[in-house]
TIZA-198399 format. One record per atom (N, C-alpha, C, O, CB): residue in one letter; x, y, z. Coordinates in steps of 0.001 Angstrom, whole numbers. Glycine has a CB too. Example, Ala and Ser with C-alpha at 12.3 -4.5 7.8 and 13.67 -1.06 7.14 Angstrom:
BEGIN
 lomi       x       y       z
    a   13190   -5690    7800
    a   12300   -4500    7800
    a   13200   -3300    7800
    a   14236   -3319    8465
    a   11308   -4473    9046
    s   12850   -2250    7080
    s   13670   -1060    7140
    s   12900      30    7870
    s   13409    1138    8039
    s   14084    -598    5725
***
This chain:
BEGIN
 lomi       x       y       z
    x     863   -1180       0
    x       0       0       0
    x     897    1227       0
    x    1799    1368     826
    x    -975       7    1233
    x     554    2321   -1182
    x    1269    3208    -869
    x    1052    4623     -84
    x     -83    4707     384
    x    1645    3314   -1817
    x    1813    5654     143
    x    1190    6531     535
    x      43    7356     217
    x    -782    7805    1013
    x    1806    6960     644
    x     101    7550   -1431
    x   -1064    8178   -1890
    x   -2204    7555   -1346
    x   -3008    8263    -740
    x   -1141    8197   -3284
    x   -2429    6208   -1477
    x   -3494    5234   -1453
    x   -3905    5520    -134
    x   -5065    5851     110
    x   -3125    3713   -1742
    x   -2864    5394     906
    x   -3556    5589    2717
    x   -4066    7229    2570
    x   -5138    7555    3081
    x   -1926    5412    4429
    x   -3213    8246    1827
    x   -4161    9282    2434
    x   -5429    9604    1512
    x   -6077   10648    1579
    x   -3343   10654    2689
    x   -5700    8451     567
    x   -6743    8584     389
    x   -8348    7646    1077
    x   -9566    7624     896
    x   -6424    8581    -780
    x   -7416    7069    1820
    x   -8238    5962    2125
    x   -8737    6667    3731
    x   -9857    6551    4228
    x   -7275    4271    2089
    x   -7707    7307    4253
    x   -8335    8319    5392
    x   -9170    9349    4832
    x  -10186    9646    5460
    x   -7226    9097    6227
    x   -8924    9910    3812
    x  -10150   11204    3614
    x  -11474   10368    3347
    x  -12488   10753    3929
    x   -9833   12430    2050
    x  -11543    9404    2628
    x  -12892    9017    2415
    x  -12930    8370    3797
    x  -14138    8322    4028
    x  -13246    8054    1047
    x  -12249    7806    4928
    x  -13096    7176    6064
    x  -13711    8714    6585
    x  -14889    8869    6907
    x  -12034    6137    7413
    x  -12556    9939    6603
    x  -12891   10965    7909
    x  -14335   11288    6908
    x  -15345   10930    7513
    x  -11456   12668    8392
    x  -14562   11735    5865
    x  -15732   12152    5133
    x  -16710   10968    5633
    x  -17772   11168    6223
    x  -15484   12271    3402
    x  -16315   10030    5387
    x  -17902    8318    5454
    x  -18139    8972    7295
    x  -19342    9111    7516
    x  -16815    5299    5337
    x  -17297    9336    8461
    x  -17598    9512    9623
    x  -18111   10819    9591
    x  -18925   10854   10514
    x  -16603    9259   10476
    x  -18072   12264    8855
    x  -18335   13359    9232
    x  -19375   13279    8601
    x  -20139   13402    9558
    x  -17537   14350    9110
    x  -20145   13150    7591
    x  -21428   12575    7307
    x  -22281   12369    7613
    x  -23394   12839    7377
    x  -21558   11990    7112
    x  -21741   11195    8542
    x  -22423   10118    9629
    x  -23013   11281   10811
    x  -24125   11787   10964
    x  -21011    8782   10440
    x  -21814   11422   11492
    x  -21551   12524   12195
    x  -22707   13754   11811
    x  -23454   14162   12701
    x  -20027   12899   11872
    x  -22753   14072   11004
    x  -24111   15567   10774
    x  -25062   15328   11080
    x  -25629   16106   11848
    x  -24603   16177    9461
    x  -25813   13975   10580
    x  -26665   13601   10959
    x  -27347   13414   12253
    x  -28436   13745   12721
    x  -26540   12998   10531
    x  -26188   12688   12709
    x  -26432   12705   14352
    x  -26214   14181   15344
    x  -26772   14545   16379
    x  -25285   11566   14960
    x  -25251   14740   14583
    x  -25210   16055   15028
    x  -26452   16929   15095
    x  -26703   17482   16166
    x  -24341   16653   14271
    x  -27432   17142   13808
    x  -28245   17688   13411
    x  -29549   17218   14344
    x  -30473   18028   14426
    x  -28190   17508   12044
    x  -29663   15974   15036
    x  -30546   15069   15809
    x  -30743   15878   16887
    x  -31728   16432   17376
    x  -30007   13651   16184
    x  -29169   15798   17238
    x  -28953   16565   18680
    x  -29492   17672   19121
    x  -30266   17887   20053
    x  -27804   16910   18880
    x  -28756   18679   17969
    x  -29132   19769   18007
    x  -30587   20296   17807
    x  -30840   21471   18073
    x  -28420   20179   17329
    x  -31475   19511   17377
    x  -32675   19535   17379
    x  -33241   19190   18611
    x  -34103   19859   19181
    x  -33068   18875   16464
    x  -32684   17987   19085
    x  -33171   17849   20552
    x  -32988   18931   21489
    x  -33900   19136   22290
    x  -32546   16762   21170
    x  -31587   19915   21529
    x  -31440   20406   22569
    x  -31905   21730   21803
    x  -31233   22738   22022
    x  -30085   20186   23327
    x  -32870   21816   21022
    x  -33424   23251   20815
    x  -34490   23181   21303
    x  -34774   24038   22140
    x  -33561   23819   19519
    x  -35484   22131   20965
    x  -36464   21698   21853
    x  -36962   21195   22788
    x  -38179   21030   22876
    x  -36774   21447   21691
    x  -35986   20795   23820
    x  -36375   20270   24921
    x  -35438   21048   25914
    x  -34249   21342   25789
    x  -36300   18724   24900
    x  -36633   21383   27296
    x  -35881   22296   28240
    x  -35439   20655   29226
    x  -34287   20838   29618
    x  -37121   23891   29198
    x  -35730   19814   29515
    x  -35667   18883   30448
    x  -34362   18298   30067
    x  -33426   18482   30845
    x  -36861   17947   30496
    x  -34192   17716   29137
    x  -32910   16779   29078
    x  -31800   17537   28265
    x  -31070   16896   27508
    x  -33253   15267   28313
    x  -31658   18981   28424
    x  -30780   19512   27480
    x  -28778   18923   27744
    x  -27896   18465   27017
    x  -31122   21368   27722
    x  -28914   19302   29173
    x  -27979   18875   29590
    x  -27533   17746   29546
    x  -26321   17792   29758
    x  -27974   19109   30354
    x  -27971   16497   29337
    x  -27938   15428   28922
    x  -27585   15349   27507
    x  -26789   14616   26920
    x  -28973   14922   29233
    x  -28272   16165   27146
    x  -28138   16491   25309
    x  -26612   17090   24751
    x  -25725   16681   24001
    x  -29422   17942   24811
    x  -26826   18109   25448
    x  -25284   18404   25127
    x  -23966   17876   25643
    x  -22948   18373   25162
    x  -25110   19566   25367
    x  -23835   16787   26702
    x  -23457   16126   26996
    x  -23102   14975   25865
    x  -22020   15079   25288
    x  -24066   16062   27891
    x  -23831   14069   25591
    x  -24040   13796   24156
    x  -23555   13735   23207
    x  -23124   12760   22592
    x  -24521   14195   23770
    x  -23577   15429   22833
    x  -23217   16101   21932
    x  -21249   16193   21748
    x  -20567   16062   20731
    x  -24053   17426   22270
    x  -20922   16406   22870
    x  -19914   17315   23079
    x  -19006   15671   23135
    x  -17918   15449   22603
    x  -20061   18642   24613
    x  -19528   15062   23635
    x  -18824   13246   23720
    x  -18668   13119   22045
    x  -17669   13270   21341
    x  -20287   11587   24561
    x  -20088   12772   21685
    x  -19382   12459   19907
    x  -18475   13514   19013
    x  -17931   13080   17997
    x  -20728   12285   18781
    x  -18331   14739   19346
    x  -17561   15624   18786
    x  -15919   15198   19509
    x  -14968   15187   18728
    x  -18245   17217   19114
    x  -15764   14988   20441
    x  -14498   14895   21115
    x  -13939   13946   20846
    x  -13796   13252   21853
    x  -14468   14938   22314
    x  -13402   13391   19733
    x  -13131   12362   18983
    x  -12249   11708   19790
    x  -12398   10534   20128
    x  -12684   12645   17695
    x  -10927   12717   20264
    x   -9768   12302   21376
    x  -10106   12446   22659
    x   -9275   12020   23462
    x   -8523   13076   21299
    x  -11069   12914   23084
    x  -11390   12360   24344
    x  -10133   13222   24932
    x   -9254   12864   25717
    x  -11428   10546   24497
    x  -10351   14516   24268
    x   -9439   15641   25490
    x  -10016   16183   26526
    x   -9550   16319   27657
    x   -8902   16948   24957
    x  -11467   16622   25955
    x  -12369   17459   27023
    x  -12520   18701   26383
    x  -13267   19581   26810
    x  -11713   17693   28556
    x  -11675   18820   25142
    x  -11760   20212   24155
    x  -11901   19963   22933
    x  -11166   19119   22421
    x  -10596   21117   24129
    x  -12931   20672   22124
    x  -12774   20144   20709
    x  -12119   21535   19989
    x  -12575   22677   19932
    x  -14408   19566   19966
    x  -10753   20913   19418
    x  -10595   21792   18588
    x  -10104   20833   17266
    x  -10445   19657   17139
    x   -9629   22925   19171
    x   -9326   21494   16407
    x   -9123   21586   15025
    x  -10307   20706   14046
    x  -10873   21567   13372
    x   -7607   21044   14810
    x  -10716   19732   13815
    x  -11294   19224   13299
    x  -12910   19584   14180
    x  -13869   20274   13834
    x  -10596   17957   13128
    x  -12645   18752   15446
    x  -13727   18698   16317
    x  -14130   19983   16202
    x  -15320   20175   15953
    x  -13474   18250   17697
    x  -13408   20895   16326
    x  -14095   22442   16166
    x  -15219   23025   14954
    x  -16285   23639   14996
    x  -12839   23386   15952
    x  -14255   22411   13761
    x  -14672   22988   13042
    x  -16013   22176   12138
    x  -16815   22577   11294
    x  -13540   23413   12475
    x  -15760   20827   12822
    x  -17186   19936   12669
    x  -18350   20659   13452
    x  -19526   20818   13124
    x  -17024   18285   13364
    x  -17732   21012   14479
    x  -19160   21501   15502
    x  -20240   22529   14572
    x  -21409   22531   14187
    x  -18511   22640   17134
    x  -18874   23474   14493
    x  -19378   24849   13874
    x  -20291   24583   12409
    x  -21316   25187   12093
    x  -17900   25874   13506
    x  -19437   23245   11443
    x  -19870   22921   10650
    x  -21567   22647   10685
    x  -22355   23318   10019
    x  -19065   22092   10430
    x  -21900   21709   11449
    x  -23009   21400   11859
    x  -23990   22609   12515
    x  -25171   22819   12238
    x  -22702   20381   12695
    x  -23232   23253   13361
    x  -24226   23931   14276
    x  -24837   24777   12968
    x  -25990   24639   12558
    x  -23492   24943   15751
    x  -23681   25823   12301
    x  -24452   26511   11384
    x  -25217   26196    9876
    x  -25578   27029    9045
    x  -23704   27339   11229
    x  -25348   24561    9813
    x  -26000   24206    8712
    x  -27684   24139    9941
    x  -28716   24404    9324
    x  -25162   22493    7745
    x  -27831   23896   11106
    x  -29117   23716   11778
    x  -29312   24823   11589
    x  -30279   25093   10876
    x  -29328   23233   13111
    x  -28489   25930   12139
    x  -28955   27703   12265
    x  -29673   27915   11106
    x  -30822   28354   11071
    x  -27619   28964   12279
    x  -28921   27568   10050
    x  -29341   28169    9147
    x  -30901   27941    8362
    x  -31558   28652    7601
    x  -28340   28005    8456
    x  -31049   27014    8772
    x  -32579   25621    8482
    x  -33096   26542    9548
    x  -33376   27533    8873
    x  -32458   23293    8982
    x  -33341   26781   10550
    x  -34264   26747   11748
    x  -34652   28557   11133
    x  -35860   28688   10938
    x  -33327   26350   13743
    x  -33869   29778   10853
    x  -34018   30616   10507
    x  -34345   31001    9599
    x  -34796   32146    9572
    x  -33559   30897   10675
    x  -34266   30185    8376
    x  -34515   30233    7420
    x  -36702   29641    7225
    x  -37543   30151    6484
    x  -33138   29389    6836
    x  -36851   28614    8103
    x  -38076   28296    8798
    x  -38752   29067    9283
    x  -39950   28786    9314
    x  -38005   27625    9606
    x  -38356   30218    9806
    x  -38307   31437   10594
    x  -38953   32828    9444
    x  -39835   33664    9640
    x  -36475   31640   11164
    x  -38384   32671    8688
    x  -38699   33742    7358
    x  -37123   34409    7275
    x  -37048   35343    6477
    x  -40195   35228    7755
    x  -35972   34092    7921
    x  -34985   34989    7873
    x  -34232   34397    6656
    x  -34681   33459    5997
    x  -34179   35138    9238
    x  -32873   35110    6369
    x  -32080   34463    4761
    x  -30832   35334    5342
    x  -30647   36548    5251
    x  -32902   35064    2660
    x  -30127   34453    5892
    x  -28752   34460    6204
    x  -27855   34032    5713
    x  -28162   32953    5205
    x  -28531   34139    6993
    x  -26141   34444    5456
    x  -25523   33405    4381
    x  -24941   32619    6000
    x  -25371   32683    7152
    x  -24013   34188    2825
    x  -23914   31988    5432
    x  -23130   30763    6180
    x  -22083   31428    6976
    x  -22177   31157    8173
    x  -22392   29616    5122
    x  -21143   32195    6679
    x  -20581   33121    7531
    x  -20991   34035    8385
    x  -20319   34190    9405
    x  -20047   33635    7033
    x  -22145   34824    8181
    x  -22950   34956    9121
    x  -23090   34609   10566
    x  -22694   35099   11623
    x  -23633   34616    8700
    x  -23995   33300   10112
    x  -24182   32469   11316
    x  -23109   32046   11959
    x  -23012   32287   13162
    x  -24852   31404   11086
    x  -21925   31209   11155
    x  -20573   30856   11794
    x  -20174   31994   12536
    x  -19881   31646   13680
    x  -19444   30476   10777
    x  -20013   33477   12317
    x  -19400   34037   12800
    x  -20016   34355   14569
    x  -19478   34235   15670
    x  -19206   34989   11803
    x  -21677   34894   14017
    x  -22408   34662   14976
    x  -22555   33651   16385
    x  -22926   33964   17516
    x  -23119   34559   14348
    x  -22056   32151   15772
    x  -22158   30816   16769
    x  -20633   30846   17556
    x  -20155   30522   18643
    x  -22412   29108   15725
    x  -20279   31347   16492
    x  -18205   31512   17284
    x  -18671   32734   18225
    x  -18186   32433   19316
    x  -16302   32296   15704
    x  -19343   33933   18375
    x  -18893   35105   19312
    x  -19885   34451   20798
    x  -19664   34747   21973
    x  -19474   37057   18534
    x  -20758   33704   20387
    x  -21210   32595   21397
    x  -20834   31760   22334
    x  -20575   31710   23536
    x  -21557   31949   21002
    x  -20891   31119   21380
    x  -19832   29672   21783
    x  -18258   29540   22188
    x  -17738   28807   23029
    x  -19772   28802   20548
    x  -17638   30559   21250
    x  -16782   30546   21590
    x  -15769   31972   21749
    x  -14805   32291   21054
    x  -16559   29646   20977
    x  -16434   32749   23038
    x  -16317   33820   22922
    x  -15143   34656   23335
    x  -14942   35857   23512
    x  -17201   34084   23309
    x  -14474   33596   23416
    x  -12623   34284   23850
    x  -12005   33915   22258
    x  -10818   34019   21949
    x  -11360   33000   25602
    x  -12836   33576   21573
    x  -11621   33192   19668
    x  -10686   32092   19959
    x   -9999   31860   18965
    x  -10150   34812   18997
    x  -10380   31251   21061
    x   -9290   30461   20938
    x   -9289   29532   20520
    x   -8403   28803   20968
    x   -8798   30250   21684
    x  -10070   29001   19597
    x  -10332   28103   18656
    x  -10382   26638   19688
    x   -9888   25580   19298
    x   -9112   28199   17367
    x  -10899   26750   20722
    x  -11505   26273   21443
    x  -12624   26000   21926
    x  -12992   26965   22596
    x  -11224   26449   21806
    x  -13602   24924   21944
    x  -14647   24555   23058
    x  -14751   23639   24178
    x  -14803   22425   23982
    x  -15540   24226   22550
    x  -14778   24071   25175
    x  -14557   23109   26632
    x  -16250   22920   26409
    x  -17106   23558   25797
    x  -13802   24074   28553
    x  -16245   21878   27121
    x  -17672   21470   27611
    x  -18912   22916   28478
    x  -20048   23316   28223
    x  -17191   20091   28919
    x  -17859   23264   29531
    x  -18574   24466   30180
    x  -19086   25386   29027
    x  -20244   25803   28989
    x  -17547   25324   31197
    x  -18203   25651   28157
    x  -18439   26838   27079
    x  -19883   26684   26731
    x  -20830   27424   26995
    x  -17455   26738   25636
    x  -19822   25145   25840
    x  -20667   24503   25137
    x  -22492   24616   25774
    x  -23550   25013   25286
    x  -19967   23017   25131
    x  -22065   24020   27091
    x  -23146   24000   28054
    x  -23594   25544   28130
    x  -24601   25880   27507
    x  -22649   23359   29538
    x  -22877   26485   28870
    x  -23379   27836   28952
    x  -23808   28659   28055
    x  -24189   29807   28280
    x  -22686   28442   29386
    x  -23758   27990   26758
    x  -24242   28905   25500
    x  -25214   28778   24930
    x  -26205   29493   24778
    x  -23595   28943   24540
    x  -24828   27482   24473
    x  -25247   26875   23188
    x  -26745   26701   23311
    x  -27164   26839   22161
    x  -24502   25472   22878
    x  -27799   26461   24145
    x  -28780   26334   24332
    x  -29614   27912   24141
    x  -30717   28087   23623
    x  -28728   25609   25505
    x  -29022   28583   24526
    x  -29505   30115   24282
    x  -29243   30664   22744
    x  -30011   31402   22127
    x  -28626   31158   25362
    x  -28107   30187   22314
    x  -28109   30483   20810
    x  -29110   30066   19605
    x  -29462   30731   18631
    x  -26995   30001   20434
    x  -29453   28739   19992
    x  -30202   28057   19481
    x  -31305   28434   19720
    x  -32032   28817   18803
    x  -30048   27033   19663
    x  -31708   28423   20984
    x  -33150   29039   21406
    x  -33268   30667   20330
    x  -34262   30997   19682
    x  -33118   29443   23553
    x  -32484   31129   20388
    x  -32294   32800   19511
    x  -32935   32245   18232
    x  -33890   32994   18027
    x  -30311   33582   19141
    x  -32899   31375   17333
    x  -33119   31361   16268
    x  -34393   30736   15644
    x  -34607   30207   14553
    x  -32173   30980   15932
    x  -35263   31023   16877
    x  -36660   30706   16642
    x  -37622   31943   16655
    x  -38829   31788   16467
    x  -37100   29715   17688
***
């Protein structure tokens, strides 16, 4: 096997998992827009399947999956809404949120203290 071949054989697994991944992402995030009872549970959840390494922080990928996801829901739920936002927008919007020091970081606390109010915003 050569090298070309493995790094192609990782982009199509990380794509076949981030995919996967939206979906379930998109679940979530639906759950924890609508439900006040088990949110915490929800984002709990949430923040486990994003943390691929099991640091307790999602960044580089994990980050930018989150964001990936969060602002394809934003954008559905507002758009449901009557609003017409582009994609940077919202990303920029979910980052001064979520992640409101820029360090291309999300700890769990972050996640928890926000993210439920952002979401709630876009109804």
């Amino acid at each position: 096997i050569n090298a070309e071949y493995m790094g192609t054989l990782s982009e199509c697994l990380f794509f076949f998992a981030h995919n996967r991944m939206g979906a379930n992402a998109g679940k979530m995030l639906k759950s924890i827009d609508g439900d006040n009872k088990g949110t915490d549970k929800e984002i709990d959840k949430l923040f486990g399947m994003l943390d691929k390494d099991d640091s307790g922080v999602l960044t580089g990928d994990e980050y930018k999956t989150f964001f990936d996801e969060a602002t394809k829901y934003m954008l559905a739920d507002l758009k449901k809404a009557g609003h017409d936002y582009d994609d940077d927008t919202i990303r920029g919007w979910l980052q001064q949120w979520i992640d409101p020091n820029r360090d291309g970081k999300i700890t769990k606390m972050e996640l928890h203290r926000n993210l439920k109010a952002v979401l709630d915003a876009g109804e």
